[in-house]
N, C-alpha and C positions, 0 to 999 in steps of 0.2 A: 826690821830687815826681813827679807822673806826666803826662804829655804825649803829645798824640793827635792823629795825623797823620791825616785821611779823606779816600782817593784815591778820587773818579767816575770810571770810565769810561764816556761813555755810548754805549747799544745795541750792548751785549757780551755775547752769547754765552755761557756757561762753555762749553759741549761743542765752541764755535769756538774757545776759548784751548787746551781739549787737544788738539781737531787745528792748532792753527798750533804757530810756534815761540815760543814761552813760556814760559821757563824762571823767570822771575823770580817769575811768577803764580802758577807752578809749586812755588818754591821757599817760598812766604807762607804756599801752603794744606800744604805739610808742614810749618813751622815753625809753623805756625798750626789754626785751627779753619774747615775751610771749612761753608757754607750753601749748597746750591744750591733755591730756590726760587720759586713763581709767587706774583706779586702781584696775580692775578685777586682780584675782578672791577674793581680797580682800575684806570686811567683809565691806558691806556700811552703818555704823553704825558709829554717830558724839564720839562718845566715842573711839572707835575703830581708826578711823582717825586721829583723835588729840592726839590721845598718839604718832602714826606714827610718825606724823609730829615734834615732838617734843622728842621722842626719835631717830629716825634714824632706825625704825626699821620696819617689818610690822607685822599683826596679825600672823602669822605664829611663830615668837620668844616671840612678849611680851605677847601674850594669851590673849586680851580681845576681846571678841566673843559678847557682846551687852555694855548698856547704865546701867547696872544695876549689879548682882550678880558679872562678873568680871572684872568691873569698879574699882577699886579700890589699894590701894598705894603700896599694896604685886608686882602686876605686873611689877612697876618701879625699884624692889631692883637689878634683874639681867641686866635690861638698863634701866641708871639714864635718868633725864629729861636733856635735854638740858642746864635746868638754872642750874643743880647741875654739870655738866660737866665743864660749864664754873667758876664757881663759885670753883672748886677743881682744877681746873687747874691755877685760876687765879683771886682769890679771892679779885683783887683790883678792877674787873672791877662790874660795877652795871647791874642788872636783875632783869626785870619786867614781870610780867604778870596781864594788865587789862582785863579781860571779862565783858559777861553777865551773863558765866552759870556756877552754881557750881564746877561742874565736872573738870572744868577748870583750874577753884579755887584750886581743889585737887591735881591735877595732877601737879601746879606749887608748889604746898608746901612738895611735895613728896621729899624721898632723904634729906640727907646733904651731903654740906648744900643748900638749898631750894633756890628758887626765892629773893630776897631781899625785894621785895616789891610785893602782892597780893592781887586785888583789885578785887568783883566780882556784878557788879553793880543790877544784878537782883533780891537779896534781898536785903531791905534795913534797916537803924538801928534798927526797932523792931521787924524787922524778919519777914514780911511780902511781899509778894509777887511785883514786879513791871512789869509793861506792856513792852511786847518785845521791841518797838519804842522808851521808854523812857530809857530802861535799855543802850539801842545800844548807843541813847546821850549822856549818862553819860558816859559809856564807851570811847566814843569817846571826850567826851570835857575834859577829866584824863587823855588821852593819849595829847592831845595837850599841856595841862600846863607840862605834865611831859617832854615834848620834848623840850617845852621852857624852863622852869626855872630848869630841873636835868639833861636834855641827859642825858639819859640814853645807855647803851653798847647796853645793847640788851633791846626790850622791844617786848613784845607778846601782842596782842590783838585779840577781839573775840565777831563778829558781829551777831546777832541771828535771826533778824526778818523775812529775806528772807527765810530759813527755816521753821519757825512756820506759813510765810505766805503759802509756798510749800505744805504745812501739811493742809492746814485749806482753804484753798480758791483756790487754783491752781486749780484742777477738776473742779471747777463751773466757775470761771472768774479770767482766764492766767492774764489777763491783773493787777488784783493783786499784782499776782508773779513780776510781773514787775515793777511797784509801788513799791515793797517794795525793788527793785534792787537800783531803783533811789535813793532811801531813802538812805541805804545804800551808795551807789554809793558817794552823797553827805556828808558823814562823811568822806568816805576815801580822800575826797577831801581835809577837813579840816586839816586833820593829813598827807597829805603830803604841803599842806599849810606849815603847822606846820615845818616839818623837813627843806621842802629847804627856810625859813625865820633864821633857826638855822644855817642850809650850809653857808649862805650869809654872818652872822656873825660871826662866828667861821670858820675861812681856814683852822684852823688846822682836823677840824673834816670831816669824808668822810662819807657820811651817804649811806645806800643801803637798799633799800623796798624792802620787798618779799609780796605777793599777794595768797594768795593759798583756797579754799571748800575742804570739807571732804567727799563730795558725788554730787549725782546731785540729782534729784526728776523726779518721775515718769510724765506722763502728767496730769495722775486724783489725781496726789500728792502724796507722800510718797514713800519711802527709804526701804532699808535692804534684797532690793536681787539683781540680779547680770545683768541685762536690761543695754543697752548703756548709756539710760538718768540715772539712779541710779549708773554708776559706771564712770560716767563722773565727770573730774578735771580739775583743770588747774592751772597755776603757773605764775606770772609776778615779774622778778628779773630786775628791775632798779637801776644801778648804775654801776662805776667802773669796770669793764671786762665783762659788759651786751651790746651786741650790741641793738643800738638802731633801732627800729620798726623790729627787728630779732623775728623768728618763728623756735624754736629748742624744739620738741618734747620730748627731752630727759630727761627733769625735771620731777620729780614726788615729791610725797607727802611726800616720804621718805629720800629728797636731802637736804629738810629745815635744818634738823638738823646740818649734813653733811659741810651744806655749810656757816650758822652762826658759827660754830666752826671757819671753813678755815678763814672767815673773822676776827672774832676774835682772834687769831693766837693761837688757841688752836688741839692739834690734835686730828683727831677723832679715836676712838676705830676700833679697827678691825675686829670686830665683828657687823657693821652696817652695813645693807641692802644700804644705800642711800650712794650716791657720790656727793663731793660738786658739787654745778652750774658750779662755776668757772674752773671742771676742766671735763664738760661736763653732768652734771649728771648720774643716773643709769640705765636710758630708755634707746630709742631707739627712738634717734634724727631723723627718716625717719617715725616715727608710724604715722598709720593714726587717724588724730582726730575722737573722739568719733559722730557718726552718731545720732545727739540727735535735729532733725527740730525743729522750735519754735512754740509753738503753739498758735494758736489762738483763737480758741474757744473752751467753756469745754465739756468736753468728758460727763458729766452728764447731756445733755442737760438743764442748766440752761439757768433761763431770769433773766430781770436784777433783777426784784423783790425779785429772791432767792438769788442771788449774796449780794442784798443791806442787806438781810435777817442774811445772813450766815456772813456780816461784821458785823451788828449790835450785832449779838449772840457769837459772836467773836471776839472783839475788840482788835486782838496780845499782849492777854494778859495770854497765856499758863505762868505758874507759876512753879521757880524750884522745888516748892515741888509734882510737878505731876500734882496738881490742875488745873483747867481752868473755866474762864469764856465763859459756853454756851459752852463747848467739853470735851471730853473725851480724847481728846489726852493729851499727860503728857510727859515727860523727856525721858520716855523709847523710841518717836517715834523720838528720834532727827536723 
């Protein structure tokens, strides 16, 4: 039976994972088939992208244009989520969604019937705010038990801090942005740990990783218009009809949905933008990857002193309810 794990990172870079320390991202896209591509003229907005990715569809059909006024569950009644497709088609099989970030949260409870399970680690039980870093662990150590002790069909997950760090420190010191790659980098490690220790014990199960950002990030930080590094993506499908260390442009953001159906032996709608992996995706396997150099020094001429400053006043701890420790940035800038 086949089973598909889909880790978000969001406002990740590919050419900031080759320059950080990245071994594990590293290790997917040789065992696997990486994509690197641009999702111009698409709407570089984590709200906007994650519905994509998760309905099959792009801003142009489902309508949500930011992170706020048209974020929400009216957009999913004309294309359901992913988990309601599978879940109406095939209501024996099990659907997850762990995150960190609300939105997430909603978009997997949207439709029936809904996700099965939804988990969103960045508030926690009394409603209170959790640090980016800690929310991504939590995230990521729910997704490991849930792989070992439920296999789950499909499960979604959804990694924050390299974004908030994109947001908040990348202009002063890159080197950050890349820290919190690794960070990252090292969870996804964990939860593919997780799946091929599942693989090894269960033969009957064929498990397949999808990999995929919602945006890239400018050099002095931040998202939401239409620049190579803001509308840079990229996709890594290991497993089962993935050539391994294969480089096939043709995947985009809008194939996820597409191609967890085909796996799942569900059909997809005919009205979706995105074409499974498996049967090439909907790009345009010859596109040139997105022109997004890695930087290395920040563009605000900072020293280390304001760098160490701007961590201290900002400890990745942007909060779902907008709030922040020491910024102004909130939800709306994801």
């Amino acid at each position: 039976m086949n089973k598909v794990v889909v880790i978000g990172i969001d406002g990740t870079l590919w050419s900031e994972v080759q320059a950080a320390n990245a071994p594990n991202l590293g290790l997917l896209a040789a065992q696997g088939t990486l994509a690197r591509t641009s999702i111009a003229p698409h709407t570089t907005m984590s709200c906007v992208s994650w519905a994509t990715a998760l309905t099959g569809v792009w801003d142009t059909k489902h309508g949500i244009k930011d992170n706020d006024s048209t974020c929400n569950a009216a957009a999913f009644a004309p294309y359901p989520t992913v988990f309601t497709q599978v879940e109406q088609a095939q209501p024996g099989l099990s659907t997850m969604s762990i995150g960190t970030w609300d939105k997430i949260g909603m978009i997997a409870r949207t439709g029936s019937p809904k996700a099965d399970r939804v988990s969103v680690t960045q508030i926690d039980p009394t409603g209170a705010g959790v640090c980016e870093t800690t929310a991504d662990s939590n995230a990521a150590a729910q997704v490991v038990s849930a792989i070992a002790d439920d296999a789950p069909d499909l499960l979604f997950t959804h990694l924050d801090q390299v974004d908030i760090t994109g947001h908040t420190l990348r202009g002063i010191w890159p080197q950050a942005y890349r820290d919190a790659i690794q960070r990252a980098d090292a969870l996804v490690g964990k939860i593919t740990q997780a799946v091929d220790a599942r693989a090894r014990a269960h033969a009957n199960e064929r498990w397949t990783i999808l990999v995929t950002t919602d945006h890239g990030h400018n050099p002095e930080g931040g998202h939401g218009g239409q620049s190579a590094y803001e509308t840079a993506s990229f996709v890594i499908a290991r497993g089962a009809g993935f050539a391994a260390g294969a480089q096939h442009n043709g995947y985009t953001l809008a194939d996820v949905t597409p191609t967890v159906l085909d796996l799942l032996g569900v059909a997809a709608p005919a009205n979706l933008d995105g074409r499974s992996m498996l049967d090439g995706g909907s790009g345009n396997p010859a596109a040139t990857p997105p022109n997004t150099p890695a930087v290395d020094s920040g563009v605000t001429g900072s020293s280390a002193g304001s760098a160490e400053a701007a961590m201290v006043n900002n400890p990745l701890c942007i909060l779902g309810s907008g709030s922040a420790s020491g910024s102004a940035s909130g939800s709306s800038d994801r």
